[in-house]
C-alpha positions in Angstrom: -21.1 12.0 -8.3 -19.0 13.4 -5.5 -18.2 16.7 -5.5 -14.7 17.1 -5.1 -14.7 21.1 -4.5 -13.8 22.0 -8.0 -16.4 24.6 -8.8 -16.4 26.0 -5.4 -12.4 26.6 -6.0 -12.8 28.4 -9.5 -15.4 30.7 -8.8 -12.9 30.9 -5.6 -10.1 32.1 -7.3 -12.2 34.1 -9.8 -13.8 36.6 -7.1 -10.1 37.0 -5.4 -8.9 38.2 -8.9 -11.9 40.4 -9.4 -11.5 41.7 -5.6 -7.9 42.5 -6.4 -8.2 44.3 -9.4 -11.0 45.9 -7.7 -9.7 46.8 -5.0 -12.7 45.0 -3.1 -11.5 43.5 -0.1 -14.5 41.6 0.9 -14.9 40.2 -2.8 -11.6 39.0 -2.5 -12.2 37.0 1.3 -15.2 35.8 -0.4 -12.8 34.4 -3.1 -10.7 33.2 -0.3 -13.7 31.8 1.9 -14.6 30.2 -1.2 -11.5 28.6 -2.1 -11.2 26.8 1.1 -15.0 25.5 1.2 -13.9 24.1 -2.1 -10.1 22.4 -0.9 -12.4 21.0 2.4 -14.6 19.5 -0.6 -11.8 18.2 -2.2 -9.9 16.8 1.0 -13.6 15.3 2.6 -14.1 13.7 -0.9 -10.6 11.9 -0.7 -11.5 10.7 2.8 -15.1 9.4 2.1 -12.8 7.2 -1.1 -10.1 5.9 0.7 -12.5 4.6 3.4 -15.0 3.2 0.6 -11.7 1.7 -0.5 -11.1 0.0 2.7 -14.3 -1.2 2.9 -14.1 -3.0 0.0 -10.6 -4.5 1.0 -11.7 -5.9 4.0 -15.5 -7.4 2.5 -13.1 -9.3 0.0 -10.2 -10.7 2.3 -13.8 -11.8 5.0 -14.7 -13.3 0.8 -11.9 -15.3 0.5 -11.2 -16.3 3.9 -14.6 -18.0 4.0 -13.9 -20.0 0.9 
């Protein structure tokens, strides 16, 4: 399973409201920080798939050129 950044982007958001009604600033860049680790997650997940994708693309046109 790949992790696409989700749990890293709640607990992201969670800590920046906490830090906000807080008035915690570092809570709230950790919420930040963590927000971001989660959408670079997210964004390194939908590369990783698209070039699995392509990979597959190109083993099956090699596949049915050779037939």
């Amino acid at each position: 399973m790949v992790d696409k950044g989700t749990t890293d982007k709640l607990k992201g958001s969670a800590k920046e409201v906490v830090g906000d009604v807080t008035g915690d600033n570092k809570k709230k860049a950790e919420g930040i920080l963590d927000k971001t680790i989660g959408k670079v997650k997210e964004v390194a997940a939908d590369i990783k798939e698209a070039s699995e994708d392509a990979v597959e693309d190109v083993k099956e046109k090699l596949e049915h050129h050779k037939k």
